[in-house]
C-alpha positions in Angstrom: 0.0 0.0 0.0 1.6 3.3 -1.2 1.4 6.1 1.0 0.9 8.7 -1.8 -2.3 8.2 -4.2 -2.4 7.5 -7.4 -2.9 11.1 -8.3 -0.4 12.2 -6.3 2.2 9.8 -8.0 1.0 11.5 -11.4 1.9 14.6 -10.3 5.3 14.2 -9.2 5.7 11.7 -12.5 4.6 14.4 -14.5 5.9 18.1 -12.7 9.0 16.4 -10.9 7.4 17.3 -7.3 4.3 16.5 -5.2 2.7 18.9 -3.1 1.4 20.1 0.1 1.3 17.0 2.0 -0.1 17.4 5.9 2.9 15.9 8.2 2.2 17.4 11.8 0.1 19.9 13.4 1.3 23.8 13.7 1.3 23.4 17.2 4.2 20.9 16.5 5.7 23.1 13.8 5.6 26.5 16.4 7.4 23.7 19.0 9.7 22.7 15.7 10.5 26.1 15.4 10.9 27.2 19.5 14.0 24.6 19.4 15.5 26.3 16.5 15.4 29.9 17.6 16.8 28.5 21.4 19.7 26.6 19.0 20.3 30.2 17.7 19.9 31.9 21.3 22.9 29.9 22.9 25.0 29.1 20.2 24.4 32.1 17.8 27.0 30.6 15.3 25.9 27.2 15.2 22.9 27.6 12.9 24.5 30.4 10.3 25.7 30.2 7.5 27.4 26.4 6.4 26.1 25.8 10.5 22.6 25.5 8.5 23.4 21.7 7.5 22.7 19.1 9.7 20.8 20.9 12.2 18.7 17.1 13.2 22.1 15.7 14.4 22.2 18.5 17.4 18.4 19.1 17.6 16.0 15.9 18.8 12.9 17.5 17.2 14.7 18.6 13.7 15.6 14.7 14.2 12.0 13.5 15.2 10.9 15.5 11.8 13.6 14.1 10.1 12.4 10.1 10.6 8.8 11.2 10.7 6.6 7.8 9.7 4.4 9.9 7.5 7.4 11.9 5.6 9.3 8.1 5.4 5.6 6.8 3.6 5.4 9.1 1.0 9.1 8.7 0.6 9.2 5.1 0.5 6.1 5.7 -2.8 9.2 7.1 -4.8 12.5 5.1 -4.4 11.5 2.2 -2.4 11.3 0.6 1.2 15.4 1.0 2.0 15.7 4.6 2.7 19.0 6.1 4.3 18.7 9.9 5.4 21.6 11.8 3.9 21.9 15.4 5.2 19.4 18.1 5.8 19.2 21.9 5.6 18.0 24.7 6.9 16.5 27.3 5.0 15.4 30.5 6.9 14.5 34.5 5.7 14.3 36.6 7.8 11.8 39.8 7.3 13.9 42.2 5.1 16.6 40.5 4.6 17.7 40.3 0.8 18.0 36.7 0.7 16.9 34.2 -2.3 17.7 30.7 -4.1 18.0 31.2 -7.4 17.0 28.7 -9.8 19.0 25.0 -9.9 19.2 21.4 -9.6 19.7 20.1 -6.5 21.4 16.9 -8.6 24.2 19.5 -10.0 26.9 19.7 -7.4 25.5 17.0 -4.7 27.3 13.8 -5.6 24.7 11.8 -5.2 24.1 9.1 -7.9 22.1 7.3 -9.7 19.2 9.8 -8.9 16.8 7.4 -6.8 16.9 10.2 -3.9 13.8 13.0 -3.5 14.5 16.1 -1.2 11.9 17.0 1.7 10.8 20.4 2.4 9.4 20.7 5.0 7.1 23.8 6.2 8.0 24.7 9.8 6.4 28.2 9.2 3.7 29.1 6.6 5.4 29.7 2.9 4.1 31.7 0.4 4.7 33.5 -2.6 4.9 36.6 -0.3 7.4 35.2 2.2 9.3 33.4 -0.7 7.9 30.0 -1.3 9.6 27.5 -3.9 8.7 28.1 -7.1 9.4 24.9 -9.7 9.6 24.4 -13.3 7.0 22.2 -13.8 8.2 18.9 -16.3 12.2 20.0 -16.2 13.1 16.6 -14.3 12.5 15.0 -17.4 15.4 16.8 -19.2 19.4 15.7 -18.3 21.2 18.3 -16.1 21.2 22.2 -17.4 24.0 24.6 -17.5 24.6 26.7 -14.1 26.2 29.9 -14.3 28.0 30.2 -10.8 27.4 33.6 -9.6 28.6 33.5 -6.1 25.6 36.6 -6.3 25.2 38.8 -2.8 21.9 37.2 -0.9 22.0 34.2 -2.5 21.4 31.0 -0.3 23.3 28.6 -2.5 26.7 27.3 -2.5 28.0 28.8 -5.7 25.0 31.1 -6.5 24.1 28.1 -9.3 22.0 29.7 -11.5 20.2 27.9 -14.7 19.8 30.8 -17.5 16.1 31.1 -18.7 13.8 29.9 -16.7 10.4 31.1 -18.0 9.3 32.6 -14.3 5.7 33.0 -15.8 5.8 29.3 -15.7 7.1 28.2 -12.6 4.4 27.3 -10.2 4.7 28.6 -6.5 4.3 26.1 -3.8 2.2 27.6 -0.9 2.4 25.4 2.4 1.1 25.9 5.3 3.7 25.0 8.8 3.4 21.3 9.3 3.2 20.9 5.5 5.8 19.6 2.9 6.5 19.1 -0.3 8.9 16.4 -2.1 10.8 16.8 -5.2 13.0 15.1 -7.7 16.7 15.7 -7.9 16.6 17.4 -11.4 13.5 19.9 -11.3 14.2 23.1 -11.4 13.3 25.5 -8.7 14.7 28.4 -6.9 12.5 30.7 -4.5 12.1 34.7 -4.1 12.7 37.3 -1.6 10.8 37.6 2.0 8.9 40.5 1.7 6.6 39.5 4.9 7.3 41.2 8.5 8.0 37.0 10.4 10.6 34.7 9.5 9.8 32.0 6.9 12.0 29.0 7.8 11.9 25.4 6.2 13.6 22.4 7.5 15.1 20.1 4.3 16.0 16.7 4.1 18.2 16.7 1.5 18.4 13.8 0.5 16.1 10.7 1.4 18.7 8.8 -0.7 17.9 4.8 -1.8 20.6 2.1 -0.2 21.9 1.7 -3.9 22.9 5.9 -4.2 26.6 6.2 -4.3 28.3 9.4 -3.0 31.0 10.1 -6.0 32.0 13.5 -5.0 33.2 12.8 -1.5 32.3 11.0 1.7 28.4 11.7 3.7 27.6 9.6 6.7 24.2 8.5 6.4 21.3 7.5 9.2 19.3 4.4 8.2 15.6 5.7 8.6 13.8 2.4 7.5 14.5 -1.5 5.8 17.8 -2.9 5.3 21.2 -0.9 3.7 22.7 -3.9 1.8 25.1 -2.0 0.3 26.8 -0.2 2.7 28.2 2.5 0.2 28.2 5.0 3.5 29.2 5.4 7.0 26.3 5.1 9.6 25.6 8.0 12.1 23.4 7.9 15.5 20.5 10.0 16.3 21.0 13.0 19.0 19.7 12.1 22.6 20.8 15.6 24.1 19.5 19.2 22.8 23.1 20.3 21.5 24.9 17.5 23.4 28.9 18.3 22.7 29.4 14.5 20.8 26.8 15.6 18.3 28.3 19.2 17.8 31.5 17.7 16.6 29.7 15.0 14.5 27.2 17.7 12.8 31.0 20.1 12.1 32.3 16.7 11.2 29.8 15.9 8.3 29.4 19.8 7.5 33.3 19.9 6.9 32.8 16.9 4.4 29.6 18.6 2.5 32.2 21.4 1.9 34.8 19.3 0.3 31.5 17.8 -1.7 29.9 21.2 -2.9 32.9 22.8 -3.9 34.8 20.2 -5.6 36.4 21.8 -8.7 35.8 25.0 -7.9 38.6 27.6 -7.6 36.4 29.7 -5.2 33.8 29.3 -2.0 31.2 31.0 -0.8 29.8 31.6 2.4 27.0 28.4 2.4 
């Protein structure tokens, strides 16, 4: 029994990405979000910048989110019953604060092959098209990987600034969650997501990537949690699951794995960027 419908299958067949999808209540998400802003209080570094990967392996609620039964059903609809959780992001804006994601592929600089992964965004406020939802190019999964520009561009919430030239904007198709919803999309659609221009944070917790047990990292090394079945491939190390609210073993695994996404994001570029 599939935990996404048969429409709901179509769609993401179709556009490259399903949404909303009702995970938790937003009493759960306004609790979600408590934790994050009390990470932020007491260590105002941790979160910022790069600190935005990994949050679940320091945060047990980010990690509770992170092997949600609900999120792990729909996932397990789209690349099967063995499903290894391999990193996750933060994505906040904060009210006037130029900050965007211009458009890309989240397959371009990630390493992970062959693509039987799907990335989780998860709502932990509302997101809109006037706080900056995701927008995505309906149908571009279904073409091989586009050019990127790398911009390295002021505000921009990506790694290089990756940029895909001529996206038709009037086509993209904004998607408007409400906190406790998410949406799941496949590693090659194109999306990217505007400025805030609300007066409240709009933060969403990504778990990029629910990867398969046969995804190989080529670009680098990830540890990976197993989140349901049976890994009998063992292409990556394994990682625990925090007990402690910033406990100090999981603050040096989180900088641990966060120093090895650099090495993976950057490879072959001459230049970094602040993310």
């Amino acid at each position: 029994m599939s935990y996404l419908s048969l429409n709901q299958l179509k769609q993401y067949e179709d556009n490259g990405f399903v949404s909303p999808i009702n995970i938790f209540s937003k009493e759960k998400a306004k609790e979600i979000r408590n934790e994050i802003e009390l990470i932020e209080k007491k260590m105002p570094d941790e979160l910022d910048k790069s600190g935005r990967y990994n949050a679940h392996l320091i945060s047990p609620l980010l990690d509770d989110v992170t092997h949600n039964p609900k999120i792990l059903d729909a996932v397990q609809s789209l690349i099967g019953e063995d499903i290894l959780v391999c990193g996750t992001t933060l994505f906040i804006k904060n009210p006037n604060e130029k900050v965007f994601v211009s458009y890309h592929q989240d397959a371009k600089y990630i390493g992970l092959e062959p693509h039987n992964w799907v990335t989780a965004w998860v709502a932990i406020t509302d997101s809109n098209e006037k706080n900056g939802c995701m927008r995505m190019w309906s149908g571009s999964h279904k073409d091989n990987l586009k050019e990127h520009d790398q911009k390295f561009n002021e505000g921009n919430l990506l790694t290089r600034g990756q940029t895909v030239k001529n996206v038709p904007q009037d086509k993209t198709t904004p998607l408007v969650l409400k906190a406790g919803q998410m949406s799941l999309h496949h590693p090659t659609v194109v999306h990217g997501s505007d400025l805030n221009k609300s007066n409240d944070r709009r933060i969403g917790f990504v778990i990029q990537s629910y990867i398969s047990t046969n995804v190989k990292q080529i670009l680098g090394k990830n540890s990976v949690q197993l989140a349901r079945g049976v890994d009998k491939f063992n292409f990556h190390d394994k990682i625990g699951r925090p007990s402690l609210l910033m406990g100090k073993d999981d603050l040096k695994i989180k900088k641990k794995e966060n120093d090895n996404l650099q090495e993976i994001f950057y490879k072959g570029s001459n230049k970094k960027g602040s993310y």
